[in-house]
DSSP file (Angstrom, degrees, kcal/mol; ACC not computed):
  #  RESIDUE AA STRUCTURE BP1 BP2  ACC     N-H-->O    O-->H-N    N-H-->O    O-->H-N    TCO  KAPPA ALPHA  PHI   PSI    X-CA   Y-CA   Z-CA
    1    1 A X              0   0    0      0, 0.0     2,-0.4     0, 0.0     0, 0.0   0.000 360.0 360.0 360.0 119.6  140.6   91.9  162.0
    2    2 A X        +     0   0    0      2,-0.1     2,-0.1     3,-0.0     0, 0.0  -0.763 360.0  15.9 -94.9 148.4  143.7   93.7  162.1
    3    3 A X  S    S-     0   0    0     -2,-0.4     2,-0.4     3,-0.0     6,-0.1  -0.386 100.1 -59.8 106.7 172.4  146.8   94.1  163.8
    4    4 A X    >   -     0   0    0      4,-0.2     3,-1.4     1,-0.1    -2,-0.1  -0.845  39.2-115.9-105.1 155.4  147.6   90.7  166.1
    5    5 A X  T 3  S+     0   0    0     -2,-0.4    -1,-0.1     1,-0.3    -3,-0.0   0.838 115.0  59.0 -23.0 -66.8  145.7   89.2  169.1
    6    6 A X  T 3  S-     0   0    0      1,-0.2    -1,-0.3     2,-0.1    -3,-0.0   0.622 104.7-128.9 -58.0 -31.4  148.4   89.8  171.5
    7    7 A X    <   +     0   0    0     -3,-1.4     2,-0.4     1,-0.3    -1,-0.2   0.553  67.2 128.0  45.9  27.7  148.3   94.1  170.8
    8    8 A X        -     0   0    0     -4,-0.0    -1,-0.3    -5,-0.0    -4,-0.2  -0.922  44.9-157.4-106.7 161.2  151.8   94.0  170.3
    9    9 A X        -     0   0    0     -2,-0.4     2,-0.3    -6,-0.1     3,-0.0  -0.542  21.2-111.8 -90.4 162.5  153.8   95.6  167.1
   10   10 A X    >>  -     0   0    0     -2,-0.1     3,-3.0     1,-0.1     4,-2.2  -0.858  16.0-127.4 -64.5 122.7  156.6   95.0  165.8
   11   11 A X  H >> S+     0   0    0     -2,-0.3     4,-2.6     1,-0.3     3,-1.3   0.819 117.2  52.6 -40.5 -47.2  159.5   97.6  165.8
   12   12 A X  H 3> S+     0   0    0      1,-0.3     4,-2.0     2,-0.2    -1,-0.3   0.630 109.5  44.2 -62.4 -29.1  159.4   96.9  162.0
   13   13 A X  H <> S+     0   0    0     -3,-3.0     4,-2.0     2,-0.2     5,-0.4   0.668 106.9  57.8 -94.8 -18.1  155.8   97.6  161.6
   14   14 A X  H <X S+     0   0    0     -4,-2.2     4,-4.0    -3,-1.3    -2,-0.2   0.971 110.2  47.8 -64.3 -55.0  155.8  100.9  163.8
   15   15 A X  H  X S+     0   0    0     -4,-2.6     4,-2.3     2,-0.2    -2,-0.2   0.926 113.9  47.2 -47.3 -49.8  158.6  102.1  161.2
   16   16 A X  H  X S+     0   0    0     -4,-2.0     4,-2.3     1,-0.2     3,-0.3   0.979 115.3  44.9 -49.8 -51.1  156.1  100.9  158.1
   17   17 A X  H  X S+     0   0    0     -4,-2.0     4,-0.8     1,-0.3    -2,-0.2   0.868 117.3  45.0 -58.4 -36.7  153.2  102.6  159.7
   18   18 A X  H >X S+     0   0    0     -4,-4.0     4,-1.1    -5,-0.4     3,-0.6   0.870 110.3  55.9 -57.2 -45.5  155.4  105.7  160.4
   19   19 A X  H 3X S+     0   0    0     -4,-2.3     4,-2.7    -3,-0.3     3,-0.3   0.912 114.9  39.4-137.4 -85.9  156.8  105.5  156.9
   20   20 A X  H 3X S+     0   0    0     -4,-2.3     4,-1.0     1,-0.3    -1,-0.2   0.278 100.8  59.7 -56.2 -12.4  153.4  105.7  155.6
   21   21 A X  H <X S+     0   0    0     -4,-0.8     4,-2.5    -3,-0.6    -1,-0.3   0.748 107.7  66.2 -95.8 -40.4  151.3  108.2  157.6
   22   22 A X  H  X S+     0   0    0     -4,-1.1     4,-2.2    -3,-0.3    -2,-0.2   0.990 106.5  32.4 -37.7 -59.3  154.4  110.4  156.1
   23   23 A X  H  X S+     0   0    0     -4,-2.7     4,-2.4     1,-0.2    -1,-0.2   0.886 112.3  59.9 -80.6 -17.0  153.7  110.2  152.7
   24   24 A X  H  X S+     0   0    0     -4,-1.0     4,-1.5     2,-0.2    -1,-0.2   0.972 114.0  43.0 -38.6 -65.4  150.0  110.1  153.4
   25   25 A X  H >X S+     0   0    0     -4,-2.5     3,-1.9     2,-0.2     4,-0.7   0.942 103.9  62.6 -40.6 -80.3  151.0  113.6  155.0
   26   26 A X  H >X S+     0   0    0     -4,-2.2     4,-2.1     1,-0.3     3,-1.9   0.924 109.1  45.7 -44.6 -76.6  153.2  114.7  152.2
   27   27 A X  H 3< S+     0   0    0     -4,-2.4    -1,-0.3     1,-0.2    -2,-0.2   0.628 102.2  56.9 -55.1 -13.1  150.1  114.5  150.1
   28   28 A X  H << S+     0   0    0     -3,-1.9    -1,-0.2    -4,-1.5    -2,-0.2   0.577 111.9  46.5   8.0 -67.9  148.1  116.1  152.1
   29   29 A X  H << S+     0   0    0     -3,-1.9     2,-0.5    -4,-0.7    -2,-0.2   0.755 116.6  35.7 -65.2 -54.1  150.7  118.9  151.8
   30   30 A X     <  -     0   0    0     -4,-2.1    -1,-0.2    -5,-0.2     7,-0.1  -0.938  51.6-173.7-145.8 119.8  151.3  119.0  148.1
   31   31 A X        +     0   0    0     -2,-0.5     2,-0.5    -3,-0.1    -1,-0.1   0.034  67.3  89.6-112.5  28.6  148.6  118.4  145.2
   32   32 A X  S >> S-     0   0    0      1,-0.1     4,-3.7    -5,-0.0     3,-0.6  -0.954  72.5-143.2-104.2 123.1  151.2  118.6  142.4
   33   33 A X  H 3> S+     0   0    0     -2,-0.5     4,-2.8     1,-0.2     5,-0.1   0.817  94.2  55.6 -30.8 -48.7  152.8  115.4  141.5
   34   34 A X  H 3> S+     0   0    0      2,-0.2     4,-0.6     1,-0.2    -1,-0.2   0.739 115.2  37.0 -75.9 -45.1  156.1  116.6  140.9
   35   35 A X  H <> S+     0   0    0     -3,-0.6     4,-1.5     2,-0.2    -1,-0.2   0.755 109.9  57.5 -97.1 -38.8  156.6  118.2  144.2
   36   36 A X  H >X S+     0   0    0     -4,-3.7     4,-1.6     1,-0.2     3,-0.5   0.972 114.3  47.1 -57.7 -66.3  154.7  115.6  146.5
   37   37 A X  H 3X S+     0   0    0     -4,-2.8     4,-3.2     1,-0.3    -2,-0.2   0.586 105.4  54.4 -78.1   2.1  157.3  113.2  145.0
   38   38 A X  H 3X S+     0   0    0     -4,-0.6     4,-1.7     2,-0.2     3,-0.5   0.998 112.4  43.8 -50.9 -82.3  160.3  115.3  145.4
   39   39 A X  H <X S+     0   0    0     -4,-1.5     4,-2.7    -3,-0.5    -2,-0.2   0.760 109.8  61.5 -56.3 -32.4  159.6  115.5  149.1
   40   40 A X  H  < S+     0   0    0     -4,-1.6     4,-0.5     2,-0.2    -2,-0.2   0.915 101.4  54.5 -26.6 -68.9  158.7  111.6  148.9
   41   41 A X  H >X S+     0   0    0     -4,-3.2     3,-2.8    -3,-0.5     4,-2.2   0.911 109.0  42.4 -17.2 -88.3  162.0  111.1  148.0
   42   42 A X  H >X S+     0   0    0     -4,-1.7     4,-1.2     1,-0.3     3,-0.7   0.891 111.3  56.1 -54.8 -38.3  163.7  113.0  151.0
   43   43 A X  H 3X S+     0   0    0     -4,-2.7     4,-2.0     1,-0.2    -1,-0.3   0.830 104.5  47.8 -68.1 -13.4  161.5  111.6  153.2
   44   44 A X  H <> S+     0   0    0     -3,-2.8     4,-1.9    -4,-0.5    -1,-0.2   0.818 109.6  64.7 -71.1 -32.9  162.7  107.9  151.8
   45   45 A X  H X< S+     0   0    0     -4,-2.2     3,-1.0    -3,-0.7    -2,-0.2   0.982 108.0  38.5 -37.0 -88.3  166.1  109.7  152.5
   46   46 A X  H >X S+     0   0    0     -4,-1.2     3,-4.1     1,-0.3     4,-1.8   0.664 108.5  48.4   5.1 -89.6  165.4  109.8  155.9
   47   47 A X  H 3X S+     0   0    0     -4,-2.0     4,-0.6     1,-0.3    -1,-0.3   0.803 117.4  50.3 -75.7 -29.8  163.8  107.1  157.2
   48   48 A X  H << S+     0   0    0     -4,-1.9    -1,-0.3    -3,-1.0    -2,-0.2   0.320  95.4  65.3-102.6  41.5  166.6  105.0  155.3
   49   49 A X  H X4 S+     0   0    0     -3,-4.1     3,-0.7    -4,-0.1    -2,-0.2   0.789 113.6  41.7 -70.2 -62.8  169.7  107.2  156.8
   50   50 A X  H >< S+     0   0    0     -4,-1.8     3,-1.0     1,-0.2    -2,-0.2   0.522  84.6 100.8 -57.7 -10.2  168.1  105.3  160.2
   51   51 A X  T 3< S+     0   0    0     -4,-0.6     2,-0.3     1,-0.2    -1,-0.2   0.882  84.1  46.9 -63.7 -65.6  167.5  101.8  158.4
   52   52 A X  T <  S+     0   0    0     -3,-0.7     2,-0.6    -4,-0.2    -1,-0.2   0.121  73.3 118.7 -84.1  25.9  170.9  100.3  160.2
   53   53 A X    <   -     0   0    0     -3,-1.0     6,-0.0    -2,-0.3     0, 0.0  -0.872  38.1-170.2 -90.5 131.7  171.0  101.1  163.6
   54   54 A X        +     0   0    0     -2,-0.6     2,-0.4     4,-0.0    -1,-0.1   0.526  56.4  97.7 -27.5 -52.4  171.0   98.3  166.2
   55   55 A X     >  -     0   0    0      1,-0.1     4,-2.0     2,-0.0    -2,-0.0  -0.678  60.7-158.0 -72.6 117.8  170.5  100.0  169.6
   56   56 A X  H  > S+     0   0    0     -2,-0.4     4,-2.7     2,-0.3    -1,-0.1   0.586  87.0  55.4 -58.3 -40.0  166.9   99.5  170.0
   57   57 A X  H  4 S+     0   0    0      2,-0.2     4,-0.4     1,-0.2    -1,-0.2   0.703 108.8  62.1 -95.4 -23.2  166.0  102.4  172.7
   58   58 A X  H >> S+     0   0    0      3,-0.2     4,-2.4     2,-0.1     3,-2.0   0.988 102.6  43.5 -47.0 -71.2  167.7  104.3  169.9
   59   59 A X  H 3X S+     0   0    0     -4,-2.0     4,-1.6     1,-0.3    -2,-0.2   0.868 113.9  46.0 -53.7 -37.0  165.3  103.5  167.5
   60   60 A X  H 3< S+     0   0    0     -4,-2.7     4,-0.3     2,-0.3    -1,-0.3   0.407 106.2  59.6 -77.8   6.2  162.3  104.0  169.5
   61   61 A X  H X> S+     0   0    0     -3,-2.0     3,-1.7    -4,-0.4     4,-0.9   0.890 113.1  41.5 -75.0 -63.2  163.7  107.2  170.6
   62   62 A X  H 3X S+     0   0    0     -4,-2.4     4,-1.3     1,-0.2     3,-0.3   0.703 114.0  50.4 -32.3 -41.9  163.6  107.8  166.6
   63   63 A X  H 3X S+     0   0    0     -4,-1.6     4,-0.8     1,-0.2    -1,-0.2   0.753 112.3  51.4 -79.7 -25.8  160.2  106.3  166.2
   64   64 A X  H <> S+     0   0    0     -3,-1.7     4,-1.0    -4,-0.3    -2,-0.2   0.727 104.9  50.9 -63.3 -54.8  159.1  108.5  169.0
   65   65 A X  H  X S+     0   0    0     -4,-0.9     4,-2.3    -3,-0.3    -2,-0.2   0.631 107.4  56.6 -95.5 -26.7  160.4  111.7  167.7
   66   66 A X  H  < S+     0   0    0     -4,-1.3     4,-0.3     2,-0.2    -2,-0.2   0.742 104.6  51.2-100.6  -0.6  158.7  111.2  164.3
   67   67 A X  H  < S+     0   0    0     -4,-0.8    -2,-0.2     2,-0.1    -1,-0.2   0.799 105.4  48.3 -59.8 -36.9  155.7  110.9  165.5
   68   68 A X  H >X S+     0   0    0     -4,-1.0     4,-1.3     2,-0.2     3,-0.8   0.801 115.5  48.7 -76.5 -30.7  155.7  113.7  167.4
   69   69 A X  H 3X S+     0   0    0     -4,-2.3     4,-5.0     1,-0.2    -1,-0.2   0.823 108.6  55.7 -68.3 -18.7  157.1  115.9  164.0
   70   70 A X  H 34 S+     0   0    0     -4,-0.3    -1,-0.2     1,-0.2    -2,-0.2   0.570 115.5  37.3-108.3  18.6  154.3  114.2  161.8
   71   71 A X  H X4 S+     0   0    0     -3,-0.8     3,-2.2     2,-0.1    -1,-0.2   0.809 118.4  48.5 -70.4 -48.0  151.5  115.7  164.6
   72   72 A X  H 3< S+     0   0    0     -4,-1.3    -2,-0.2     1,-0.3    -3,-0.2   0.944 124.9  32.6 -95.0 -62.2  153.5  118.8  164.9
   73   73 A X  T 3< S+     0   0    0     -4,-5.0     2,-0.5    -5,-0.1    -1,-0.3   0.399  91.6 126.6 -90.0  12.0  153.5  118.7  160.8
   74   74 A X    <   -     0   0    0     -3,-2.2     4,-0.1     1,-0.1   -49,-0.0  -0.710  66.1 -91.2 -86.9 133.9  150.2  117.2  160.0
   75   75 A X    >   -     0   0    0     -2,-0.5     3,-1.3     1,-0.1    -1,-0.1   0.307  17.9-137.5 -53.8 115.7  147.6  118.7  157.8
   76   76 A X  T 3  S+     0   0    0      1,-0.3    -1,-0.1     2,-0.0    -2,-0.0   0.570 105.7  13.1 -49.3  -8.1  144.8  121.0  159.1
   77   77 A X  T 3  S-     0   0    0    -49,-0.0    -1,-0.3     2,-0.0    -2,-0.1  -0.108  88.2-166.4-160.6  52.4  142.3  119.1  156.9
   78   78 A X    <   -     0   0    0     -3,-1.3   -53,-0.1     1,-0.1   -49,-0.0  -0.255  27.7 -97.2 -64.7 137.7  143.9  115.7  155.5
   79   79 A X        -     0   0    0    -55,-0.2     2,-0.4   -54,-0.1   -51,-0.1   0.185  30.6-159.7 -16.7 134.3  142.3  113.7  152.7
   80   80 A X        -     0   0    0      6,-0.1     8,-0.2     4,-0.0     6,-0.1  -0.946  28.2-111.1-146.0 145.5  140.1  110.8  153.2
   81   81 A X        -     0   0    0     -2,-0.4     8,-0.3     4,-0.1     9,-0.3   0.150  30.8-125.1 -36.6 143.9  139.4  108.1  150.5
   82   82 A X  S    S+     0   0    0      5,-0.1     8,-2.1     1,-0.1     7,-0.7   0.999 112.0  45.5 -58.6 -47.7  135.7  108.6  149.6
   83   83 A X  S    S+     0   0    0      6,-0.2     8,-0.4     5,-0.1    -1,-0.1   0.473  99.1  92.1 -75.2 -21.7  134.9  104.8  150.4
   84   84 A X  S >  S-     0   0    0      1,-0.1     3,-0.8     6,-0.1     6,-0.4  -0.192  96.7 -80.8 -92.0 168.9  136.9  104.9  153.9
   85   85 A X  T 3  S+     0   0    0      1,-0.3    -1,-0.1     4,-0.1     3,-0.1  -0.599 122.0  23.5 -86.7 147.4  135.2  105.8  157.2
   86   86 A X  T 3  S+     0   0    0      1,-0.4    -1,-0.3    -4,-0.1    -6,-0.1  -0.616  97.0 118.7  92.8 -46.7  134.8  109.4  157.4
   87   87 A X  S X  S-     0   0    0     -3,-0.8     3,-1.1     1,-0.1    -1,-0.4   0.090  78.5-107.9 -47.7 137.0  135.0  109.7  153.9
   88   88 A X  T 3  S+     0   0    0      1,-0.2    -6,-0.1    -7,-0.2    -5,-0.1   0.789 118.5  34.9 -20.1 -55.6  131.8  111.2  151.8
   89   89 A X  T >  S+     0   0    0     -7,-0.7     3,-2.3    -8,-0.3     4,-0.3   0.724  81.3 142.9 -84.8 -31.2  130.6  108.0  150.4
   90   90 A X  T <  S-     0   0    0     -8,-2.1     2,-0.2    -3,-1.1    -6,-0.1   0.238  85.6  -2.9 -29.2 125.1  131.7  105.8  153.3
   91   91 A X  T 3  S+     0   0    0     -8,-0.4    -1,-0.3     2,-0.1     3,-0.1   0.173  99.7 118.1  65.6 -14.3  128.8  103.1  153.5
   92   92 A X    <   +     0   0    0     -3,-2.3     2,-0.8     1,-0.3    -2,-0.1   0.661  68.0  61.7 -14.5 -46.7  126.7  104.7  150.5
   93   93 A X  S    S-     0   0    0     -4,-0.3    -1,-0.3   -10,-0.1    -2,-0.1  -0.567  79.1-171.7 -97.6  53.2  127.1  101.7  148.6
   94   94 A X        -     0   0    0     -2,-0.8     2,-0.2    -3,-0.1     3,-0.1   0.031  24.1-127.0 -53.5 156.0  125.1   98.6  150.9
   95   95 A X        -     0   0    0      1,-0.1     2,-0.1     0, 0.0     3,-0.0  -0.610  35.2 -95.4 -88.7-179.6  125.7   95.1  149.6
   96   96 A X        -     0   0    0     -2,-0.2     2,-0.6     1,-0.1    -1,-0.1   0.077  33.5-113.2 -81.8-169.0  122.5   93.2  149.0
   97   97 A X    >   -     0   0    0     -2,-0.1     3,-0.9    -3,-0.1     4,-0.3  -0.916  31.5-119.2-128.2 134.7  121.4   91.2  151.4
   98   98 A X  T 3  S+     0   0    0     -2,-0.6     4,-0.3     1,-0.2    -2,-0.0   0.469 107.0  72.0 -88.5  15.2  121.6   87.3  150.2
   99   99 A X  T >  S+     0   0    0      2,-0.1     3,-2.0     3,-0.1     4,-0.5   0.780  81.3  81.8 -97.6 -33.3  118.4   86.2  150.3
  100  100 A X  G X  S+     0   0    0     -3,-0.9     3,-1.1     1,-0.2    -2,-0.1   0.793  84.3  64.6  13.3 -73.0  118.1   88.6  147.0
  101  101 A X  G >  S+     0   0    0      1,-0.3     3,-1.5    -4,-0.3    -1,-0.2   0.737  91.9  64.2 -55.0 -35.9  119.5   85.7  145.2
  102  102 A X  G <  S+     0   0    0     -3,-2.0    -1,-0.3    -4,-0.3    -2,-0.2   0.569 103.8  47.9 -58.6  -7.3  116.1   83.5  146.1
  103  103 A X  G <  S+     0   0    0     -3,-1.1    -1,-0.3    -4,-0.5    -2,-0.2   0.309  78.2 116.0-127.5  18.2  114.2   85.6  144.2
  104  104 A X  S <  S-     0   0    0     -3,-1.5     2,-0.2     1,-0.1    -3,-0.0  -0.266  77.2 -99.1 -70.9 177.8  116.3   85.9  140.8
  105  105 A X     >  -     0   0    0      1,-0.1     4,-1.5     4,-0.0     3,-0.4  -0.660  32.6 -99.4-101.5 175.5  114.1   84.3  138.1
  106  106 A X  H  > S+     0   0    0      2,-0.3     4,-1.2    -2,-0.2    -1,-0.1   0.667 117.1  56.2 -24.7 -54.8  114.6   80.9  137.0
  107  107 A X  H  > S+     0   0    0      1,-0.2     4,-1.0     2,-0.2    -1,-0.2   0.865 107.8  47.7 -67.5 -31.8  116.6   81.8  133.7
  108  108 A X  H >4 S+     0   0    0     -3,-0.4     3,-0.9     1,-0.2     4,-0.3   0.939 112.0  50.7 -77.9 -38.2  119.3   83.8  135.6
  109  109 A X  H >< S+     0   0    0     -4,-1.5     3,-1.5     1,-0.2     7,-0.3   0.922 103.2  60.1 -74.7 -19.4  119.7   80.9  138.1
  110  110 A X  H >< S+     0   0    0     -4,-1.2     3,-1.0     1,-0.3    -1,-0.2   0.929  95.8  61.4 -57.4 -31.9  120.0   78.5  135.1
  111  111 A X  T << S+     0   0    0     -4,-1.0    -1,-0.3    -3,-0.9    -2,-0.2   0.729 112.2  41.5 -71.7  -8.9  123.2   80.5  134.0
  112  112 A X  T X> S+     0   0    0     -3,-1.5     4,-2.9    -4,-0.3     3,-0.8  -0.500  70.3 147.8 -36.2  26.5  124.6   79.4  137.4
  113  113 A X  T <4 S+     0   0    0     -3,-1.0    -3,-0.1     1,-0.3    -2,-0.1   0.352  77.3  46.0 -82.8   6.2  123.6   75.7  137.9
  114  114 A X  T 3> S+     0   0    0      3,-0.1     4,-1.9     2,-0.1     3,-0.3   0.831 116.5  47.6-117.6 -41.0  126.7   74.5  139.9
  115  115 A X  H <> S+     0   0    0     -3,-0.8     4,-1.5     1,-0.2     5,-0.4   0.907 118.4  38.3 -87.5 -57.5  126.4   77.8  142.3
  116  116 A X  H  X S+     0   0    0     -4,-2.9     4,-0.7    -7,-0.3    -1,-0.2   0.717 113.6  59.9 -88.9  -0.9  122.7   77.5  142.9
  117  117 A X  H  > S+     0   0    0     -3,-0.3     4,-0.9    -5,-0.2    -1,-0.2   0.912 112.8  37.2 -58.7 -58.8  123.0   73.5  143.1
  118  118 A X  H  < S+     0   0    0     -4,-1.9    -2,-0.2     2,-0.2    -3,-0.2   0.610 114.2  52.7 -85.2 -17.9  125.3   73.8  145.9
  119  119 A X  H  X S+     0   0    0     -4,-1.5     4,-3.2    -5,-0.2     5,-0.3   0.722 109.8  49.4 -96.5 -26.5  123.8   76.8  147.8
  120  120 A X  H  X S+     0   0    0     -4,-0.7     4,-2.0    -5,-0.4    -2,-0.2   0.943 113.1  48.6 -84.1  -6.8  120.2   75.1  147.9
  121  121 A X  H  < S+     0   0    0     -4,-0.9     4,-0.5     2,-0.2    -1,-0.2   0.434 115.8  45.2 -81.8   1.5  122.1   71.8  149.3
  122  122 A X  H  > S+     0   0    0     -5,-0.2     4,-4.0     3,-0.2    -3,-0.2   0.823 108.5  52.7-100.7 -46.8  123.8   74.4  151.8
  123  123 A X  H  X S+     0   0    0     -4,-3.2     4,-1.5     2,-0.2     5,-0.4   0.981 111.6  51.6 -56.2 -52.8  120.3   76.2  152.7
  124  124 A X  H >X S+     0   0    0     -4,-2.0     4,-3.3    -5,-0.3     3,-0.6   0.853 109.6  48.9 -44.5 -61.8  119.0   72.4  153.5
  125  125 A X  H 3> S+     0   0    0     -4,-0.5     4,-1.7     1,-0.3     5,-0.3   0.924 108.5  56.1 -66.2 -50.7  122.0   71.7  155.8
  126  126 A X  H 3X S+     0   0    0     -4,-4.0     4,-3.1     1,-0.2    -1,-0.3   0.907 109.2  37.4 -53.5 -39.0  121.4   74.6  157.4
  127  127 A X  H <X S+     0   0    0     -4,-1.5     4,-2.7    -3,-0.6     5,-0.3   0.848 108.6  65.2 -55.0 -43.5  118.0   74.3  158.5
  128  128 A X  H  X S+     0   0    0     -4,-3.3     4,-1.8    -5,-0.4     3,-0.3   0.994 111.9  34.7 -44.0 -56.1  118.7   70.7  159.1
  129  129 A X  H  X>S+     0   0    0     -4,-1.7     4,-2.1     1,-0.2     5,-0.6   0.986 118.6  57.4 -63.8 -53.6  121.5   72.0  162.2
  130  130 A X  H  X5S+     0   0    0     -4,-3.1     4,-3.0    -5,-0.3     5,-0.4   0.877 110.8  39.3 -40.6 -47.3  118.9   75.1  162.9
  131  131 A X  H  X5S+     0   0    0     -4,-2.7     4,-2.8    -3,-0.3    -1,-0.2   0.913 118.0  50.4 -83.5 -37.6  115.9   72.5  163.6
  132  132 A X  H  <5S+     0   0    0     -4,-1.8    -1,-0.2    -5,-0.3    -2,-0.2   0.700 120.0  35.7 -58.8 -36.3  118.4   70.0  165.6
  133  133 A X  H  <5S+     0   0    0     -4,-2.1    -2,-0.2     2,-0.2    -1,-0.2   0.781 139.8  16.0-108.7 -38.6  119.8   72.9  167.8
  134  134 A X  H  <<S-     0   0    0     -4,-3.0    -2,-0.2    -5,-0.6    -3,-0.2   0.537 103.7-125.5-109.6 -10.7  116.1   74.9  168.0
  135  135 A X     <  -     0   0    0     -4,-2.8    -1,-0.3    -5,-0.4    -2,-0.2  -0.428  44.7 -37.2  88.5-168.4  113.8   72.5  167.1
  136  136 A X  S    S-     0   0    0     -2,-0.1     2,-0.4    -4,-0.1     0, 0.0  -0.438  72.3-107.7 -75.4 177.1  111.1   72.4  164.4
  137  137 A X        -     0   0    0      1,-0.0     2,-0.1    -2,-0.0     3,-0.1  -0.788  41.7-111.3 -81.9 124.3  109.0   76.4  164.0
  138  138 A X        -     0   0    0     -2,-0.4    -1,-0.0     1,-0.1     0, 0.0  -0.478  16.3-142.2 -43.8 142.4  105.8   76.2  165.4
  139  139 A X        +     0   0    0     -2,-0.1     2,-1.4     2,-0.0    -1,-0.1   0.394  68.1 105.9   2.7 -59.4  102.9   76.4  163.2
  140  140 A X        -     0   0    0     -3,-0.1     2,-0.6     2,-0.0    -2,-0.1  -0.179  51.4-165.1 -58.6  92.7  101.1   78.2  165.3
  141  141 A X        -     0   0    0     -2,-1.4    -2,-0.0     1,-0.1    -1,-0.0  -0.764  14.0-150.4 -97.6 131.2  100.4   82.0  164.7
  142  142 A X              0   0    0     -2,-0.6    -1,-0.1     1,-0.2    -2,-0.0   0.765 360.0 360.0 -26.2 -59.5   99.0   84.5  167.2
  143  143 A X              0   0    0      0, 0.0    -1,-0.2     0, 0.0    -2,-0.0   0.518 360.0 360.0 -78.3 360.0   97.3   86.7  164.9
């Protein structure tokens, strides 16, 4: 879960997130090293020209006004991670599913004897709380 219960920020975290959707932008902009980090640079300029101001409705007039430049200047097609949602790959990869593990053979659990020790003493306690709170499974099939 991100971000706090409450859904408020912190001035100091608007500025990080601002801070960072720049240079995300800036790359975006410029696929040579040399030149993204140029422009990094002035933008680190920037944001710490602004770093000491006090007056509060100052800064969120500032937080305000670079937001609106880094729509006004944001990329017509920006980058996404492969692995991130939207990204190409996004979900590609499923984990297994952990019942998996039940079926490994005998020799592979043996390299593991404190792991599979403690997860069949975990399956028991669950089932114990399962049967307690639902009762025993019926027997009894339909078909």
């Amino acid at each position: 879960m991100s971000g706090s219960l409450t859904g408020l920020t912190t001035h100091t975290r608007k500025v990080q997130s601002l801070y960072k959707r720049s240079l995300r932008m800036l790359e975006n902009w410029y696929d040579r090293r040399e030149v993204y980090r140029y422009h990094a640079v002035l933008m680190r300029q920037r944001f710490d020209q602004n770093k000491e101001i006090g007056d509060i409705r100052i800064a969120k007039d500032l937080i305000a006004k670079g937001e609106a430049e880094l729509f006004e200047n944001g990329h017509w097609h920006p980058r996404k991670f492969p692995d991130s949602p939207g990204g190409v790959a996004y979900g590609r990869e499923v984990p297994p599913p952990d019942w998996v593990v039940d079926y490994w053979h005998p020799l592979e659990k043996a390299q593991y004897p404190d792991y599979f020790a403690r997860r069949e003493q975990r399956k028991k306690e669950y089932v114990k709380l399962w049967e307690e709170k639902y009762g025993k499974a019926s027997t009894f099939t339909p078909h």
